[in-house]
Each structure stands twice: as C-alpha cells, then as structure tokens.
C-alpha positions in Angstrom: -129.0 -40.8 101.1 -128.5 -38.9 104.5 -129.7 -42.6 106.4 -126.4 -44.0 105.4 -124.5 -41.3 105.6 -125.2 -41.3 108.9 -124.7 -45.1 109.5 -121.1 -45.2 110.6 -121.5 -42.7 112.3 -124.0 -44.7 114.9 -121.6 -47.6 114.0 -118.4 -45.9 116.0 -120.8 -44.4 118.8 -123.0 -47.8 119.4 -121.4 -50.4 117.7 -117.3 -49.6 118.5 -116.6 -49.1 115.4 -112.9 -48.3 114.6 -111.6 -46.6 111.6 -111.3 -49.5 109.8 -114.7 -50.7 109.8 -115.9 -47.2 108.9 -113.6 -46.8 106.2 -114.7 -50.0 104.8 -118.0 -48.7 104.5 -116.9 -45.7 102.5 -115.1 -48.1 100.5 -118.1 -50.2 99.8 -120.2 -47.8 99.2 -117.9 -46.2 96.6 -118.1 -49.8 94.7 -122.2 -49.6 95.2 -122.3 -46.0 93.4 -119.7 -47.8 90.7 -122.3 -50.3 89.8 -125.6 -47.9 89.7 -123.1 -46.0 87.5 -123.1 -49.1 85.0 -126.9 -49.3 85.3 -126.9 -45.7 84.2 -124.4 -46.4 81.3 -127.1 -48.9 80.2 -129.9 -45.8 80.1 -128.5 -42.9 79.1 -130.1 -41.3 76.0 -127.6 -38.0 75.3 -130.0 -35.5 74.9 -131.1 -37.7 72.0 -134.6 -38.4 73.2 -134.1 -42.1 72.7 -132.5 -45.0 73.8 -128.5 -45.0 72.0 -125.7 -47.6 72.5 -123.0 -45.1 72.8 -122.0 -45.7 76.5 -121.8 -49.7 75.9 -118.1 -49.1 74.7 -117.6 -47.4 77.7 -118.6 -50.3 79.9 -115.3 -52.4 80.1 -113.4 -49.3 80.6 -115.1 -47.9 83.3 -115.4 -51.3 85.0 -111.5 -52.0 84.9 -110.3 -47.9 85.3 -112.9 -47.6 88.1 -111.9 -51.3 89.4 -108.3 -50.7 90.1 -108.7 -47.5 92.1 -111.1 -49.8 94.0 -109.1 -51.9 94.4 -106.4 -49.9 95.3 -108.3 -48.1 97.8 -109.5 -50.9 99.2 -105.5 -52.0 99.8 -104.9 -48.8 101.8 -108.3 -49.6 103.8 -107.3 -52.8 104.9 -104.0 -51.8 105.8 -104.9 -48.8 107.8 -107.9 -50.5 109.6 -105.4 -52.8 110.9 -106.8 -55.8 108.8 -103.4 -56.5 106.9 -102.2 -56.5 103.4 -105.1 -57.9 101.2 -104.2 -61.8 99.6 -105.5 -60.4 96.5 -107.7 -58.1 94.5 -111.0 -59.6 95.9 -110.1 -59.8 99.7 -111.8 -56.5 100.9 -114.9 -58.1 99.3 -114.5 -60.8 101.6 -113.8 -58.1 104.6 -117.1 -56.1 103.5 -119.3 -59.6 103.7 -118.4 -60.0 106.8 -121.1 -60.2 109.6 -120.2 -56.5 110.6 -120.5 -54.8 107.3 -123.8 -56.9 105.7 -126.5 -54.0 107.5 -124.3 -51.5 106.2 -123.5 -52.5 102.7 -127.1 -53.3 102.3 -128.2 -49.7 103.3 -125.6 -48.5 100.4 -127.3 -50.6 98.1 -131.2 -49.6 99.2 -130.1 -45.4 99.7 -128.3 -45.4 96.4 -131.0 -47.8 94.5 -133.3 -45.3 96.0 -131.7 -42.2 94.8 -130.8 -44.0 91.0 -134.8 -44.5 90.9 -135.8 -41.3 91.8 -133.3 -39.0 90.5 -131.8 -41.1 87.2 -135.1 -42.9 86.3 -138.5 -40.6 87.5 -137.2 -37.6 87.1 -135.2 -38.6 83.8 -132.0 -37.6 84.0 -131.2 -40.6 81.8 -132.6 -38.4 79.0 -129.6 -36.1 78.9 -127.1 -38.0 80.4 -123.8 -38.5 78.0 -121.5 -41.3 78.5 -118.8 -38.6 79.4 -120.4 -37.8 82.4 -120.9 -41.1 83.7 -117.0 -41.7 83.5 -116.3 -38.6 85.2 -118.8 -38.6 87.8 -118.6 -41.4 90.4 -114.2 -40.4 90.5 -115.2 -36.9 93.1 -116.1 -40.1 95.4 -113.0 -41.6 94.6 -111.0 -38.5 96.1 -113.2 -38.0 99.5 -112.6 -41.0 100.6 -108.7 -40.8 99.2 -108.8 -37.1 102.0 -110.6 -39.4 104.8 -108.0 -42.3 105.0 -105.1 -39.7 104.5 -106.4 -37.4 107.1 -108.9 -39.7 109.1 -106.6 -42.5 109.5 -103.6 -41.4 110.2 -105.1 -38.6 112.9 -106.9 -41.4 114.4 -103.6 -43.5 114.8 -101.7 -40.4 116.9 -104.7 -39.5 119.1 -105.1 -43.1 119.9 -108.8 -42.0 120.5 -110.5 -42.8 117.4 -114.3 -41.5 118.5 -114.4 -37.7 118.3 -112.0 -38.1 114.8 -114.3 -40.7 114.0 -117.4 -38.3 114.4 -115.5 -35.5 112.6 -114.7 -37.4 109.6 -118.4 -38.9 109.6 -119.8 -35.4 109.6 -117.1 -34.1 107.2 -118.0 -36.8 104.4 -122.0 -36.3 105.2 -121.6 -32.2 104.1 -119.5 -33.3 101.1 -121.8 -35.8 99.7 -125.1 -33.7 100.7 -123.2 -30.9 98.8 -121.6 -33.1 95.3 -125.2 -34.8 95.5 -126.7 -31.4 95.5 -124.7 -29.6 92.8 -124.9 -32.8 90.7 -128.8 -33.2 91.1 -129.6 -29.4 90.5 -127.4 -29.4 86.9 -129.1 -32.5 85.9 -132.3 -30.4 86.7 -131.5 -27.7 84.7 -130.9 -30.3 81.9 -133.7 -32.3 81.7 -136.4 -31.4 79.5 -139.8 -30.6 80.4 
C-alpha cells in the first residue's frame, strides 16, 4: 500500500506533476478501493461461518451512492486541476486513461488487489465482515481526499508553487491512510476467529 502512496509523490518531484494530476490519482484510486469493496460484498460471511447473500441487496446501492460522490469528486478534480468542467459523468475516466495516469492507476489496482488478498481473503476477514461495514467503510476515503482538494488545491493556487504543498499533501494522505488502514486491519484482527 505505502508503494502507491508514495507514487505521486515521485510523480510531482520527477515527473512535474501538478495538483491536478495528483489529485486525479487520489481520485482514481478512491474508485479502485470502491470496486475491491464490491468484491468484498460478494464474500462476506457475517460472522456466520458460511457464505450468505445478505450484501447482494446492498450492491446497486453502494454502486450508485458510492458512484455519485465519485463522480462528484471527480467534478471538483477536474476543475481544480485546470482540466475544465467534465462533458459528463464518465469524463474523468477518460482523464485517468490517459497516457499519464495508466502506471499510476495500475499501481492502485496491484497495491489494493494485494492488500484485498492478503488482508480480506488469507487472513479471512471475509468471515466476519457484515454488509454494514462494507457501506461504511470505503466513505473515510471519500472525506481525505474531500480535505486535500479543499486545502491542497486551493493552497497550491495562492503559493503559485505547487511542489513543497504538493509534498505536504502527499505525506499528509500517506499518514492518514497508513493510520485508517491500520486501525481498520487491527479490528478486523481482533474479529476474526481462530
């Protein structure tokens, strides 16, 4: 997880990044932990010991609740990395398969495919794992990366030197995601049996 934490960070210093680029990446990568959160929907047994379809209900409601603060999100992205109002829902896809962002998204998808097979799968936290949970969960994402364009962005835009803010904000988002990956890891410890 740390490997792409630290990826726009190396994107701003040896790449010339701007904010927009980075922010794209949070952006992506919150869609990435949205979809290992469907996979997880898919597998969670409630403490029942067994596979249950509880969380299938779930699974259009999480897609379009969690899909419009996406989207929206994405919207302020575009518009504060300089890339204009989006022509629709599904342009910031279109900015995140760009040439730029492919290496980056990608490493989203390995880190967090990583992390959903060692943590969610191996270690089993699918066993006691409630369809609450996975609603609630992937929405503390949702409100970093809400802090970093409100405080990153619009910092950025007055210094009119975007690196050190840049490397603040990178470093800022790393200790918040170590620390909810943490605190969500050690409960699901504490949870799953023997």
């Amino acid at each position: 997880m740390l490997e792409s934490a630290i990826l726009p960070l190396g994107g701003a210093i040896f790449a010339g990044w701007d904010v927009g680029s980075i922010l794209m990446v949070y952006w992506a990568e919150n869609v990435v932990v949205g979809a290992y959160n469907l996979l997880k929907f898919c597998m969670a047994q409630s403490g029942t010991g067994k596979w249950n379809a509880t969380g299938l209900p779930l699974i259009p409601f999480f897609i379009v609740h969690y899909g419009i603060f996406c989207t929206v999100h994405g919207a302020f992205v575009m518009m504060l990395g300089n890339r204009g109002f989006p022509n629709g829902p599904f342009a910031v896809l279109g900015e995140v398969g760009s040439k730029e962002m492919i290496l980056p998204v990608l490493g989203l998808v390995i880190s967090h495919g990583v992390s959903f097979v060692q943590n969610y799968v191996i270690r089993g936290e699918y066993k006691t794992t409630t369809p609450g949970q996975l609603m609630a969960k992937p929405y503390g994402r949702i409100i970093v990366l809400h802090v970093v364009i409100l405080f990153g962005g619009f910092v950025t835009m007055l210094l009119k030197s975007a690196l050190p803010v840049l490397a603040l904000l990178v470093i800022i988002k790393i200790a918040i995601d170590l620390a909810m990956h943490t605190a969500s890891h050690r409960r699901d410890d504490d949870a799953v049996p023997s």
